[in-house]
KEMI-773728 format. One record per residue (C-alpha): x, y, z; residue number from 1. Coordinates in Angstrom, 1 decimal. Layout:
REM KEMI-773728
X	Y	Z	NUM
...
This chain:
REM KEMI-773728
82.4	112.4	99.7	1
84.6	114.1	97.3	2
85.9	112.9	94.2	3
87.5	114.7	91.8	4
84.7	114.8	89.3	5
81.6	114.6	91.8	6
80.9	115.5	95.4	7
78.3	112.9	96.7	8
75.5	114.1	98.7	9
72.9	111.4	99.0	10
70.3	112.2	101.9	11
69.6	109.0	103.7	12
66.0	108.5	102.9	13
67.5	108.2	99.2	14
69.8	105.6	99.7	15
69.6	102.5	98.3	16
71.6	99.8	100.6	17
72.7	97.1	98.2	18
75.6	96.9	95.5	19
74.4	97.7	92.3	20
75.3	95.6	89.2	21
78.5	96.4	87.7	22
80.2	95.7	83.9	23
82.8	92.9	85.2	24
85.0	90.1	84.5	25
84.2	88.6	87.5	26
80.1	88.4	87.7	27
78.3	88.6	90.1	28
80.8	90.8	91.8	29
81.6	94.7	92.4	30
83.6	97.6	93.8	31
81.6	99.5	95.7	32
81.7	103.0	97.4	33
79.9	102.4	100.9	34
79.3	106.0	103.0	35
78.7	105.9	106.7	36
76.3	108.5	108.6	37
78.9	109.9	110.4	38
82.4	108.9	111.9	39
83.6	105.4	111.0	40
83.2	102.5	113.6	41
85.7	99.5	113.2	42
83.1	97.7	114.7	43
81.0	98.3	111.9	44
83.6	97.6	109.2	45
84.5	94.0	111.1	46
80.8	93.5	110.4	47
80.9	94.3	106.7	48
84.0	92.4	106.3	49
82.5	89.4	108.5	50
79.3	89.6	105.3	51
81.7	89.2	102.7	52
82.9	92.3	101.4	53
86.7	93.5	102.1	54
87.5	97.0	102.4	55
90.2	98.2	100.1	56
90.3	101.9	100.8	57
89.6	104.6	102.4	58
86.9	107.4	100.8	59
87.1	110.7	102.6	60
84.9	112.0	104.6	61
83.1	109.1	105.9	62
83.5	106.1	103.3	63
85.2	102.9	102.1	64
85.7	101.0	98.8	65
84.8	97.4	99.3	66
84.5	94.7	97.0	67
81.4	92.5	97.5	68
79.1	90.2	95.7	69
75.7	91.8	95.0	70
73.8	89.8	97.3	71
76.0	90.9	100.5	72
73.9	92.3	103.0	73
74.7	95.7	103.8	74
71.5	96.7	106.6	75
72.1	97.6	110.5	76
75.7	99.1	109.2	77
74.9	102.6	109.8	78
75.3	103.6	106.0	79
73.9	106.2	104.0	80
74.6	105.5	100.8	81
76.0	102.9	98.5	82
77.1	103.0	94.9	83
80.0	102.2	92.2	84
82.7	104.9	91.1	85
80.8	105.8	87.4	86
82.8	106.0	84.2	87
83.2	109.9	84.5	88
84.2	109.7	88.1	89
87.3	107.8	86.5	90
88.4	109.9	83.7	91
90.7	112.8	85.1	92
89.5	116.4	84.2	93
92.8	117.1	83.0	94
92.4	114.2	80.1	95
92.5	116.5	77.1	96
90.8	116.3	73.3	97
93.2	114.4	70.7	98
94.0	111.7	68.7	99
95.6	109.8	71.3	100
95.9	109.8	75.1	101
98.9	108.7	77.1	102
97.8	108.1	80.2	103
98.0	106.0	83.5	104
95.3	103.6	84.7	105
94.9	102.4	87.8	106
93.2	99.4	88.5	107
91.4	98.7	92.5	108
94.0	96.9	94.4	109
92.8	93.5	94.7	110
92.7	92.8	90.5	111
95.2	91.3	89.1	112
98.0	92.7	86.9	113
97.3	89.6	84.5	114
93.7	90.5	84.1	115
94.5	94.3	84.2	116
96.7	93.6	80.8	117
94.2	91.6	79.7	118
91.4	93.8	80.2	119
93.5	96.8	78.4	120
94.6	94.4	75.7	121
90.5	93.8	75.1	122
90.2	97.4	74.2	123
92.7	97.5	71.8	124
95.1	99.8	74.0	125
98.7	99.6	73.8	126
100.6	99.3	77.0	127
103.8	101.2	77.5	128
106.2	99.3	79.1	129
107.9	101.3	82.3	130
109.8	99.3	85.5	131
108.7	101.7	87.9	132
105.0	102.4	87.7	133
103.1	101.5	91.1	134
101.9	97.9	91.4	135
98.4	98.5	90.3	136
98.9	100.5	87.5	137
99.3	100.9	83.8	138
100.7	103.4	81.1	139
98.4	103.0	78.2	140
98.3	104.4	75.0	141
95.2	105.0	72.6	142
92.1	106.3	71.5	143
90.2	108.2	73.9	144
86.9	106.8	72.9	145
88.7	103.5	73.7	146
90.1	104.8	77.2	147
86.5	106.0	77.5	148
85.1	102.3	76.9	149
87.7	101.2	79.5	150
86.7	103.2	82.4	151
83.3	101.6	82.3	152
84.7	98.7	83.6	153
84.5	97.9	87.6	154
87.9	96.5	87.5	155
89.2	100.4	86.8	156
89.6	102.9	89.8	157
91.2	105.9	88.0	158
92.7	107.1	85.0	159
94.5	110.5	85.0	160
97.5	111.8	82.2	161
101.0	110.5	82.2	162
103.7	112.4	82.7	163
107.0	113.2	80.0	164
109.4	111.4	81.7	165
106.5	108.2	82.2	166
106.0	108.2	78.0	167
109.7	108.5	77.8	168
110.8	106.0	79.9	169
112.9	107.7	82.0	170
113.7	106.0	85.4	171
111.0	107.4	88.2	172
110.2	107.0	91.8	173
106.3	106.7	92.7	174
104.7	108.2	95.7	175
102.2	105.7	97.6	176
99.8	108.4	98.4	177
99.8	109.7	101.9	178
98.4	107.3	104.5	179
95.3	107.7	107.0	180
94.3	105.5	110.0	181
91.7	103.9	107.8	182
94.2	103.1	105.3	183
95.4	104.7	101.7	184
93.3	107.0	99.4	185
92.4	106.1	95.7	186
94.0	108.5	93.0	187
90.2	109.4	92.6	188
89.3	111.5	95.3	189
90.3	115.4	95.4	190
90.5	116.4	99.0	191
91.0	114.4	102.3	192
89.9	116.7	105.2	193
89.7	120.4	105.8	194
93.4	121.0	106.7	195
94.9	122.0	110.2	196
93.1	125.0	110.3	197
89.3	123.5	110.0	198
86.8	124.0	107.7	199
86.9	126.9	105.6	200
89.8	128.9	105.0	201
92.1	130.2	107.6	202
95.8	130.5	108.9	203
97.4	127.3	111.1	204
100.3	127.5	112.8	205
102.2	124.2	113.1	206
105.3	122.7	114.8	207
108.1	121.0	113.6	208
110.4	118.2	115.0	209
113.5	116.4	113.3	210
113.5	112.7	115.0	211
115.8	110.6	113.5	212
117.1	112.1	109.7	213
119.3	110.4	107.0	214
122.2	108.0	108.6	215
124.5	108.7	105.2	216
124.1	112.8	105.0	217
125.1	115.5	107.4	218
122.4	116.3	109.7	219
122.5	120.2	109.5	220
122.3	119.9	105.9	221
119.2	117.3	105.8	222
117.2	119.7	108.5	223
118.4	122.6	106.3	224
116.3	121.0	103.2	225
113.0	120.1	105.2	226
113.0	123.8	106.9	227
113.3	125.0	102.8	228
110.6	122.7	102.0	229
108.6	123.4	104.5	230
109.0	127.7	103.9	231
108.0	127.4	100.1	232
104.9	126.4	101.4	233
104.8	128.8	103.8	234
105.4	131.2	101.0	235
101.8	131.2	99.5	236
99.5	130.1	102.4	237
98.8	131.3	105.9	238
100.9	129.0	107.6	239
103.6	129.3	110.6	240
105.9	126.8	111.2	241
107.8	126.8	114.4	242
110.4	124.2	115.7	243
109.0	122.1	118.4	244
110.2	120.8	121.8	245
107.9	118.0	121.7	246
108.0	115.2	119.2	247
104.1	113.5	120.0	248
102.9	117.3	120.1	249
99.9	118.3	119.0	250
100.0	120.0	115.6	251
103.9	118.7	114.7	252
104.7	117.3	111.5	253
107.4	114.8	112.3	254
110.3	113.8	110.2	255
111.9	110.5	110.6	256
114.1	108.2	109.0	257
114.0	104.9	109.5	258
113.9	101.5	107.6	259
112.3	98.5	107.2	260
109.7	98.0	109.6	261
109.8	101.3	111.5	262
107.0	103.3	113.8	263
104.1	102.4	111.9	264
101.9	100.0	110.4	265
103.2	100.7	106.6	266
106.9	99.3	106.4	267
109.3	100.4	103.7	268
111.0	98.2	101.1	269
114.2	98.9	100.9	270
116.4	100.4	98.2	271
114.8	101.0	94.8	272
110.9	101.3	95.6	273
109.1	103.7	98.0	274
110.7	106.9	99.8	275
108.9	108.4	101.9	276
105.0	108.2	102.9	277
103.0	110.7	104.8	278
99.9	111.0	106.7	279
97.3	113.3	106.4	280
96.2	116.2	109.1	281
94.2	115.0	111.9	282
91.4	114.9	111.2	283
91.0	112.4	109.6	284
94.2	111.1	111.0	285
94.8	111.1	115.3	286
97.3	112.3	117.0	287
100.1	112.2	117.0	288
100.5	110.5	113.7	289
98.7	113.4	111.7	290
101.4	115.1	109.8	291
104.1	112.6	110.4	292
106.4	112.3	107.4	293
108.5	109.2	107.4	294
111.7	108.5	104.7	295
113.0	105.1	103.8	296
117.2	105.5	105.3	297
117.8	102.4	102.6	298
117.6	104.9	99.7	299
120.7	107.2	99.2	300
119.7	110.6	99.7	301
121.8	113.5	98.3	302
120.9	117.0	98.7	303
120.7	118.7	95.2	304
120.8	115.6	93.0	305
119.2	112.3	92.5	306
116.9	111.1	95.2	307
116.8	115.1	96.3	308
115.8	115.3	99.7	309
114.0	118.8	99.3	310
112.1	117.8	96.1	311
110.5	114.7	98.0	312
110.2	116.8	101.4	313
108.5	119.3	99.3	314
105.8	116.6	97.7	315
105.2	114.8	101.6	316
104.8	118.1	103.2	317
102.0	119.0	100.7	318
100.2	115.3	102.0	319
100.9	116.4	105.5	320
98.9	119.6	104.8	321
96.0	117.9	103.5	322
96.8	117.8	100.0	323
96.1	114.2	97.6	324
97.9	114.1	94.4	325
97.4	116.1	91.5	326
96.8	114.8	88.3	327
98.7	117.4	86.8	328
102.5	116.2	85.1	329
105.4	118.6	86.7	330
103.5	119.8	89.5	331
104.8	118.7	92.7	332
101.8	116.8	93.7	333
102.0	114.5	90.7	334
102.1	111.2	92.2	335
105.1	110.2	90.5	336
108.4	112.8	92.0	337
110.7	114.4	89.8	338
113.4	117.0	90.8	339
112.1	120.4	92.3	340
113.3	124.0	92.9	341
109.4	125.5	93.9	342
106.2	124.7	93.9	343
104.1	125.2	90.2	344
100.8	127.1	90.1	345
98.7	124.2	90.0	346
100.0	123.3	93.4	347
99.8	127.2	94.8	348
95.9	127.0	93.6	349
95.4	123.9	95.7	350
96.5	124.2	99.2	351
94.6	127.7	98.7	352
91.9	125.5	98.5	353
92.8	124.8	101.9	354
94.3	128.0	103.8	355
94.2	131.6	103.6	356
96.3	133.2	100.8	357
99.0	134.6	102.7	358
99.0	138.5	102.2	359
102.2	139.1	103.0	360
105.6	138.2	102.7	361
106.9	135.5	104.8	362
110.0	135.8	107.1	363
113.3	134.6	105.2	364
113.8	130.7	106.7	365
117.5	130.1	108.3	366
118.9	126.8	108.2	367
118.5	125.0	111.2	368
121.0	123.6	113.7	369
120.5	121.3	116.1	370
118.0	122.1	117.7	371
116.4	123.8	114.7	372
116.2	127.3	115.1	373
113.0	129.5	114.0	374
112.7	130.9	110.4	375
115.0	134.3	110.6	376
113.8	137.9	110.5	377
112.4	139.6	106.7	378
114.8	140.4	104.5	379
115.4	144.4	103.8	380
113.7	145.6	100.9	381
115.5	145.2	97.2	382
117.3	148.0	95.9	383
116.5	150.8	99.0	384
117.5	154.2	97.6	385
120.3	155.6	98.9	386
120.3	159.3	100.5	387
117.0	160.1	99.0	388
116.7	163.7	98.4	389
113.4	165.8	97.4	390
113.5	166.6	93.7	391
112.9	170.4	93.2	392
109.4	171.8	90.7	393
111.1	172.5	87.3	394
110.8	176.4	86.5	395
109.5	177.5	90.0	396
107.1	180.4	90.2	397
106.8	183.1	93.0	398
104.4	181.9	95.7	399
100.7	183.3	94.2	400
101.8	183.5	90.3	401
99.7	181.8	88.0	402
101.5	178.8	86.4	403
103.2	180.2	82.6	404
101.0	176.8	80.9	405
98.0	175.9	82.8	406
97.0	172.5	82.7	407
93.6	170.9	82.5	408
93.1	168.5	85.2	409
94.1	164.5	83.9	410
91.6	161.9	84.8	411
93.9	159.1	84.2	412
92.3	155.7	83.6	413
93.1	153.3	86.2	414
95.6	151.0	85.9	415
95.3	147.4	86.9	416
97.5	146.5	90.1	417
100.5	144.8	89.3	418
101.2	141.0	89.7	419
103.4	140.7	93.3	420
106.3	138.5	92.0	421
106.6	135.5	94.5	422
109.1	133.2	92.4	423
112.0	132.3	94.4	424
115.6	132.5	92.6	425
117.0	129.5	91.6	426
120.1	128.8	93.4	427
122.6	125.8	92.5	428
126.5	125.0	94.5	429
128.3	123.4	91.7	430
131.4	123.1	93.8	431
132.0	121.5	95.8	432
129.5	119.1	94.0	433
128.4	117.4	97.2	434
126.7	118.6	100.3	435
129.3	117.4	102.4	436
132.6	117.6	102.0	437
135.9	116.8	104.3	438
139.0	118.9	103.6	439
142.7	119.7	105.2	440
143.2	123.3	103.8	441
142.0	126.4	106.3	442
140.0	128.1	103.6	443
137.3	127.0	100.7	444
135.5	128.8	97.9	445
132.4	127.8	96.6	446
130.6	128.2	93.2	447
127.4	128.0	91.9	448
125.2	129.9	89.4	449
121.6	131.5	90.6	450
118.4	132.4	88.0	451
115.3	134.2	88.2	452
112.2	135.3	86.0	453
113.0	138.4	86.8	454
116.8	138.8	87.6	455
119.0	138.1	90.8	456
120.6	141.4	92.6	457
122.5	139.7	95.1	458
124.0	136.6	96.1	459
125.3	136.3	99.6	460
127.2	133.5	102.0	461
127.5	133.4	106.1	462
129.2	130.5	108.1	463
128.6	128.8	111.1	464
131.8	129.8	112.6	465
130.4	133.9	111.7	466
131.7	134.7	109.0	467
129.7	136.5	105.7	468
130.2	138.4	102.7	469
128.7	139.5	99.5	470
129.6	136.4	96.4	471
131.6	138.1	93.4	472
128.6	137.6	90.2	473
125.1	136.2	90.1	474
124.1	134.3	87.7	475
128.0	132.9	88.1	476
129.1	133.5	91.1	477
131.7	133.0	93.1	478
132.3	132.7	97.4	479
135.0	133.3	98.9	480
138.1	132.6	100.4	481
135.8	131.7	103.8	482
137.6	130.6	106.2	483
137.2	127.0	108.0	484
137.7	126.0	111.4	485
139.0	123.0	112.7	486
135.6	120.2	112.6	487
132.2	121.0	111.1	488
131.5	124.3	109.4	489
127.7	125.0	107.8	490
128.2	127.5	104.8	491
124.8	128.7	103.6	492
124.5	130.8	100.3	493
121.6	133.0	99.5	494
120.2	134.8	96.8	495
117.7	137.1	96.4	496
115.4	139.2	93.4	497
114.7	141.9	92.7	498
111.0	141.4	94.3	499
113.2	140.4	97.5	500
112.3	136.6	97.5	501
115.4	134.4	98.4	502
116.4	131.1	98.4	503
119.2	129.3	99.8	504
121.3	126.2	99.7	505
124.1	125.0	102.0	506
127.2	122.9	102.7	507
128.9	121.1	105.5	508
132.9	121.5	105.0	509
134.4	119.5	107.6	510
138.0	120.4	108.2	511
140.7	117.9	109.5	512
């Protein structure tokens, strides 16, 4: 099993098949960690749960938290090990030396939030007050020793940093976690399976399928900002993504919107709460829910402001690769979502953790139509001289003449290669302001502005109807007059670096 501060590897002969004591408010009583000897049998967990103990989550690979008294009788169960989640096994690696830690605990989901109060109150923690935190959770404030004390506690599952906007009580929306067969994974454990590609780390190549999307936004545009999502991964890993023809597939990540009660055991809540869940590769998952990504239609989607459908895309894609959530604030696999334009370092490092590094560049993604249409072709290479002509010796000499200042041959120390940039620009349409707009004139023009680490050289526009040009500016830039025909009409800007990464946004301008 593999936490995020301890890989257990107990061989059987070791293992000690009953629940340990544990420091409790509820004696006699514990959250266990209970590891199978090899693929989980229901038949097994209807027999532990038939003993006493009720299964809470799942533990990749092979195990559950239960809670159970410590008399239960675990034998004939086919386990291999038993044993509580330790204080350091709680505490998030990223919990740095100071005076005070702001931080998020999560309690197991069957205690209380009156005896989770209770039990932080006992430790003389503040609690930060905040409307949106997940159900089972906490933002506390204090000493680390205290925080320390805390996570001795069996009532505690996990306790990782909070994030600015959590301290700050700005409004948030949580991610659930991404889902298995078994059930959801505690905030605890670091990786859930070895990816579509296996063990080890290699290159996958994946389909794609857009089922039912958001009932309130333009279609094109909606499959425009999953493709996106879906390329910026693509961008640092070995991964192909191709549009599929068949929904229930094999290897398709499937995007659906639905509400309510909808294709799976896990329904969503209506407006206000969760957006989206996802479940994880298969394995652990089968087919052909592995990689399934499901959005609430109750929330109000917008492309490129609140509830941004590419900033969430981008954080359930990452779950439908294998990826559990970071404990890192601002990286996109935080488990609360915040508004993205890329993925951050800390999220690169960890699906690398899973795939190959890809070595080189991936193909420039077009916005999809319906059907989607496969990413497009690579875009030319930034700044291509133009006529290139040999540059002549300076002072040349008859063929055979010695040279006028002979030189001693250089040994020039080598010089380290230099860092490929692979930041995408940042690309914003400020008008129109909305993602789909309806209009009676023949023409539009569209602004934005566009930024880069390193500079933007170009900012471009094409249209459904076949039209393109070249946008007047970069980092304010202007597009157009582009003609519109009668109906729908997909406008897609680009821009691109220096290094020749792009990104793009677009805009469905229907005209009456």
């Amino acid at each position: 099993m593999r936490l995020k501060n301890r890989r257990v590897a107990v061989e059987a002969e070791d293992a000690q098949l009953r629940v340990p004591p544990a420091k409790s408010r509820i004696g006699g009583r514990a959250h266990v960690v209970v590891e199978f000897r090899g693929e989980p049998d229901r038949r097994a967990l209807r027999e532990l749960e038939a003993r006493g103990a009720r299964v809470l989550a799942y533990v990749p690979d092979a195990g559950f938290l239960v809670s159970a008294s410590e008399d239960v009788q675990l034998d004939g169960l086919g386990l291999r090990w038993v044993g509580r989640l330790e204080a350091p096994d709680k505490l998030s690696p990223l919990l740095e030396p100071g005076e005070q830690w702001q931080c998020v605990v999560q309690f197991h989901p069957d205690v209380e939030r009156e005896e989770a109060e209770a039990l932080v109150r006992e430790h003389l923690l503040e609690i930060l007050p905040h409307p949106d935190l997940r159900r089972n959770e906490l933002l506390v404030a204090g000493a680390p020793s205290r925080v320390q004390r805390l996570a001795e506690w069996d009532e505690v599952a996990y306790i990782y940093p909070a994030s600015a906007e959590l301290v700050s009580g700005e409004p948030v929306h949580a991610c659930p976690g991404a889902l298995t067969e078994w059930g959801p994974v505690g905030e605890y454990v670091a990786q859930i399976g070895d990816g579509w590609d296996g063990p080890g780390r290699n290159a996958a190549e994946l389909r794609y399928y857009f089922a039912a999307l958001a009932r309130r936004l333009p279609r094109e545009s909606v499959a425009a900002e999953i493709t996106r999502a879906l390329e910026e991964w693509a961008r640092f890993v070995a991964i192909r993504f191709l549009p599929g023809a068949d929904e229930w597939g094999p290897k398709t990540l499937r995007f659906y919107f639905g509400a309510g009660a909808h294709e799976c055991p896990y329904p969503f809540d209506g407006p206000g709460r969760t957006l989206a869940h996802a479940f994880y590769p298969s394995p652990p998952n089968p087919e052909p829910i592995a990689g399934d990504v499901h959005f609430d239609d109750d929330e109000p989607w917008a492309i490129g402001a609140y509830l941004d459908v590419f900033s969430v895309a981008l954080h359930e894609i990452g779950h439908a690769l294998g990826l559990g959530h970071s404990d890192k604030p601002g990286s996109v696999m935080y488990p609360y979502y915040r508004k993205y334009v890329a993925l951050t370092e800390e999220d690169i490092a960890a699906i690398r953790q899973l795939y190959a590094a890809r070595e080189e560049p991936p193909t420039s993604p077009q916005p999809p139509t319906n059907p989607p249409t496969p990413p497009g072709s690579p875009q030319p290479p930034a700044n291509p001289p133009s006529n290139p002509q040999p540059t002549p010796p300076a002072n040349p000499q008859p063929p055979g003449s010695p040279s006028p200042n002979p030189q001693p041959p250089q040994n020039p120390s080598p010089q380290p290669p230099a860092t490929r940039d692979t930041a995408a620009p940042s690309l914003t349409i400020t008008y129109p302001a909305l993602s789909s707009v309806l209009v009676s004139s023949s023409s539009i023009t569209l602004r934005g502005t566009a930024s880069d680490n390193v500079g933007v050289v170009e900012v471009t526009w094409s249209s459904s109807n076949g039209h393109a040009g070249t946008a007047q500016g970069t980092t304010q830039w202007t597009a157009g007059p582009i003609a519109l025909y009668l109906g729908s009409n997909t406008i897609t800007v680009r821009a691109r670096d220096a290094a020749g990464n792009t990104s793009w946004r677009s805009v469905v301008v229907t005209r009456r």
